[in-house]
N, C-alpha and C positions, 0 to 999 in steps of 0.2 A: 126659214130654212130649218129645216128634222135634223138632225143629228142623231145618230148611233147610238141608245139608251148604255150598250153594258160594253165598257171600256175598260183598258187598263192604263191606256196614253190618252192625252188631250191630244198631243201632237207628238208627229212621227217627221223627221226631215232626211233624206237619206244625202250623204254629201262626203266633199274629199277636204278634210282637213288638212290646214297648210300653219306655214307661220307668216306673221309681219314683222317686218326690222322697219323701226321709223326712226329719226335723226328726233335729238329732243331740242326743244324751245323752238319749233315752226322751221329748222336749218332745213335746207335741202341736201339732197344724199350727198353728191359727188364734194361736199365740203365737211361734211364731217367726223368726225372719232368716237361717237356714242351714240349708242343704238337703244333702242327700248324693245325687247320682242313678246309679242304676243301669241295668243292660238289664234286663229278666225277659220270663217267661212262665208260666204253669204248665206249659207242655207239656216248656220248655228245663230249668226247674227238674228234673224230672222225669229226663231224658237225661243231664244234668249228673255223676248218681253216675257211669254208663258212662265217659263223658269222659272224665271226673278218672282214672280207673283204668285206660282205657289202650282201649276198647273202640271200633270205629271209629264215629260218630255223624252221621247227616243230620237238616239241617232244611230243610224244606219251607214258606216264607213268601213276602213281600211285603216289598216296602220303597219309601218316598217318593224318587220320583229327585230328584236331588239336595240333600239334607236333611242335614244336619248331625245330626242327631237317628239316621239311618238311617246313617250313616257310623260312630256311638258304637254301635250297635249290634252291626254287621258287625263291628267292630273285636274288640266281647265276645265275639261266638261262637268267633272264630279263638283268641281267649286261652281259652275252655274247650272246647279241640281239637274244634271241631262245624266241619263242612263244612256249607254252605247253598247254598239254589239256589233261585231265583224272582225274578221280572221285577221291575223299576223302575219305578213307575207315576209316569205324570206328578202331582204335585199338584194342576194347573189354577189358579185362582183362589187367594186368599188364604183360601176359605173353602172352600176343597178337602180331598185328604187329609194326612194325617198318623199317627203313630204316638200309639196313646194312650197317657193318662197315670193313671195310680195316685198318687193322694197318700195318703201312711199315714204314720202315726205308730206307735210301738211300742207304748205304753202304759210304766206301769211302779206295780208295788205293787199296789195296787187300782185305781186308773184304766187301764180298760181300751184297747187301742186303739181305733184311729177311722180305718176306710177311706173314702177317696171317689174312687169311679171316674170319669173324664171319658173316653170311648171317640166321641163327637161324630166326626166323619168318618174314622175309624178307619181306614185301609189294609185292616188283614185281614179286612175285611169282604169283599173283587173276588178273595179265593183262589179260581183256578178250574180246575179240572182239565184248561184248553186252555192251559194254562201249562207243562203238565209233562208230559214223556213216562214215563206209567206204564209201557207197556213195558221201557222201558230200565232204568228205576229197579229192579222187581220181578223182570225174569225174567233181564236182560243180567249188569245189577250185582249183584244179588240182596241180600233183607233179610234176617234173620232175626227180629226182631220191629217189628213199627209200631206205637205206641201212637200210640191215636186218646184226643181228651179232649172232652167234650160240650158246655164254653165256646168249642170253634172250631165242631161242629156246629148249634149255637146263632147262630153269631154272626151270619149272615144266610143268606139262599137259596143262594146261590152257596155260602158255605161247605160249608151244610149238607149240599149236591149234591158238591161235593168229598170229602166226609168217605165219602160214600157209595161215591162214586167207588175212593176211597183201597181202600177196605174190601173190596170186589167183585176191587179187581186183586190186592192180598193173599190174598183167599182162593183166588183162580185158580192164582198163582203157589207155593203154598204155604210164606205167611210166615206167620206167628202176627199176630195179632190183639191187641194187652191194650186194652181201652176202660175210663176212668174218667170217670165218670158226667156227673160235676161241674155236678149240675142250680142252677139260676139263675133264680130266679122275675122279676127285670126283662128275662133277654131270652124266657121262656116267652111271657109276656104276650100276647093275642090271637094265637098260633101254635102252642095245646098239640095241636092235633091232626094237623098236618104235621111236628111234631118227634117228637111220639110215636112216628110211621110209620118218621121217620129212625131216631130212637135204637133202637126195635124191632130193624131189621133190619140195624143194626150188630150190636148183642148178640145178635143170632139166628145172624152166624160169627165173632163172639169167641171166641177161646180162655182168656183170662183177664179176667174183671169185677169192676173196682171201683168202691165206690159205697158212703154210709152210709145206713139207714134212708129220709131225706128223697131221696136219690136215686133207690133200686129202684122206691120207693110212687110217684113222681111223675114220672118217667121212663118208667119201664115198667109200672108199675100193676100191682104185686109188692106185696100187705100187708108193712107195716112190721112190728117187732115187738110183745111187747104189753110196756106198761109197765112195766117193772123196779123202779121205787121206786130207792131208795139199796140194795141189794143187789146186788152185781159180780155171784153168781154167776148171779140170775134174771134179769137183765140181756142178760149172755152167751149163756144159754139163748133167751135171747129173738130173739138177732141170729143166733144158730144154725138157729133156725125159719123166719126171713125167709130166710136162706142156702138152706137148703134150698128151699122155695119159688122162687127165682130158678133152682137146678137145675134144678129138673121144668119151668120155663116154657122154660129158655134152655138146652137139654143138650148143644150144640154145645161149652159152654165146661167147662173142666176145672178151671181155678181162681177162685175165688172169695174175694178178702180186702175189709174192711174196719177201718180203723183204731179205738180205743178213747180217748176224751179226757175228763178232767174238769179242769177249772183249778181250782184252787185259790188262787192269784194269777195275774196279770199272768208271774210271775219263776217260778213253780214250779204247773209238769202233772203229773198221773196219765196216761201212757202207755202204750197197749195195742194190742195188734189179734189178731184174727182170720183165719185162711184155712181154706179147703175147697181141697183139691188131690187129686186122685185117689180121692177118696171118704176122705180120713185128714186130722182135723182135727187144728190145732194152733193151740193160743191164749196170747196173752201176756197174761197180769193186768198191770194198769194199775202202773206203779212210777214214783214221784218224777223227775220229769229238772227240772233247772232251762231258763229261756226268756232268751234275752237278745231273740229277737223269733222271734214265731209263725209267721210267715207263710213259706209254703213247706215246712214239718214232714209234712205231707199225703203231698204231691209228693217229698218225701225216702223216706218210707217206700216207694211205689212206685218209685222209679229204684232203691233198693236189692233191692225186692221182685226186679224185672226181670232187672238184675244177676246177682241170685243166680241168677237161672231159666237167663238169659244162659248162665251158668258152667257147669251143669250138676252142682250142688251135690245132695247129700239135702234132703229135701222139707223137714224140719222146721229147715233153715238158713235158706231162703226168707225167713220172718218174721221171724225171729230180725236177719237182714241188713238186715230196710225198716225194722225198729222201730229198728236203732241207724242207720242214715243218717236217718230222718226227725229222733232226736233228737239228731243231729251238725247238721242243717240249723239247729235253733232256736240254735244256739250261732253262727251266725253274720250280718252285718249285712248282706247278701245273701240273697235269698230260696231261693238253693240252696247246698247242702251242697258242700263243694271237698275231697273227702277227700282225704290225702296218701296213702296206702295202703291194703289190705283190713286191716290189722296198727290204725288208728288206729281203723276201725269197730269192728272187736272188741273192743278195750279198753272201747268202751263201753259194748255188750252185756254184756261179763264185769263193770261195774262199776268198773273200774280206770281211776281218774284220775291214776294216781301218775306225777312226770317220767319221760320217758324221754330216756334219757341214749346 
């Protein structure tokens, strides 16, 4: 895969930053009095591996002019070295906008987690591509990849025109493309057939598409795979079939991964995934990783997926590099992964948890 020689960004993510409140020690909500709050995103989750590791990173959002809430925000992205850029929207009313909010809980043992989204007058709903000079962004400063994600396509009209937008001046300027799927049945709702149209024809000049079964089938109306049972390897073959299938519909794109999950507990996954890259598959069987919290494992996998791509590593590093940041993310109480090194990823791919001194 070429990449764009003269950049100013490795990576570009455009997204609506929110906060999380999580109950601490594994509590679930409705019984607690202490909260932990964070910034997140999936999209920033996702950019986060680049970050950490030294790669230059924009983000493309919104924020409540003068909010406290938008202030803790900005604050998080400068500490995980991302540049941002987007307008300050008045609030208006009391009953105006704001940043939403994620309340989760971890789970722990057999009691599984418990998300509840409150997105009610959300900011990154008004991203709108009169906000930002594509121009400058794509051809002055140049990108090399923008990962687009289908929760900000999703999120309203305007987003979803944005997302379009984004994708149109990307493939003009010759950045790459990675879109993950990240279909959502409460924002699909009475809009499957104007989002269909959008997500189409983003994956119609993506260069790399992620997305699991429930995403391809319902997103782009890509048969799912057929039922595996408990057998990993008819399983595999299964998601290899759908894989395939999204090739011949969407050929613009060259990579093709999704990830592989089964819990087993709350505290301990079977982790895996899959890529199609150049027509040469390579698949990781599902192996034991412990969770101290799920959320964001997804999003780890592809910032490291990218990463790798970013680097310009051998093809079959690629997965090898998203399968260990996505399960470096679950080991953290943040929703994204903060590697210290490419040297700390590794260790975990090879298996090796031993001190290092």
């Amino acid at each position: 895969m070429k990449l764009k020689d003269n950049f100013k960004y490795a990576m570009l993510v455009p997204t609506s930053m929110g906060i999380r409140i999580t109950p601490l020690n594994g509590q679930p909500v409705h019984s607690s009095e202490l909260f932990k709050m964070q910034a997140t995103s999936a999209e920033t989750n996702v950019a986060s591996i680049s970050s950490y590791l030294g790669l230059p990173v924009k983000v493309l959002t919104t924020f409540v002019k003068g909010s406290p809430v938008a202030q803790f925000i900005k604050a998080n992205l400068r500490a995980r070295n991302m540049e941002f850029e987007g307008p300050d929207v008045d609030q208006g009313d009391p009953w105006g906008y704001r940043h939403q909010f994620n309340i989760a809980d971890s789970g722990f043992g057999t009691r599984g987690p418990r998300v509840h989204n409150d997105r009610a007058g959300e900011v990154g709903r008004t991203l709108n591509v009169k906000d930002f000079d594509l121009e400058r962004i794509f051809d002055k400063e140049g990108v090399q990849v923008v990962h687009l994600s289908g929760l900000i396509a999703a999120l309203s009209e305007e987003s979803g025109n944005f997302c379009l937008e984004i994708a149109r001046a990307a493939k003009k300027y010759g950045t790459r493309i990675s879109f993950d799927l990240n279909y959502r049945a409460t924002f699909w709702k009475g809009r499957e057939k104007v989002l269909k149209t959008i997500f189409t024809e983003i994956a119609a000049v993506s260069d790399i598409l992620i997305g699991n079964e429930e995403d391809f089938q319902l997103c782009l109306g890509v048969k799912g795979p057929e039922a595996g049972g408990k057998d990993i390897e008819a399983e595999i073959e299964g998601f290899k079939a759908m894989i395939e299938r999204v090739k011949k519909a969407f050929p613009n794109a060259s990579v093709f991964a999704t990830t592989l999950r089964e819990v087993v507990s709350v505290n301990e996954h079977l982790w895996g995934a899959i890529m199609l890259a150049d027509n040469q598959w390579q698949v990781i069987k599902p192996r034991p990783i412990q969770v101290l919290d799920r959320i964001g494992g997804g999003d780890g996998f592809v910032g490291g997926l990218l990463y790798a791509i970013l680097k310009g590593w051998p093809l079959e590093k690629w997965p090898q590099f998203g399968w260990a940041t996505g399960a470096l993310a679950t080991t953290f109480e943040t929703d994204y992964a903060q590697p210290a090194d490419e040297n700390m990823v590794w260790s975990i791919w090879e298996g090796n948890a031993r001190v290092r001194r």
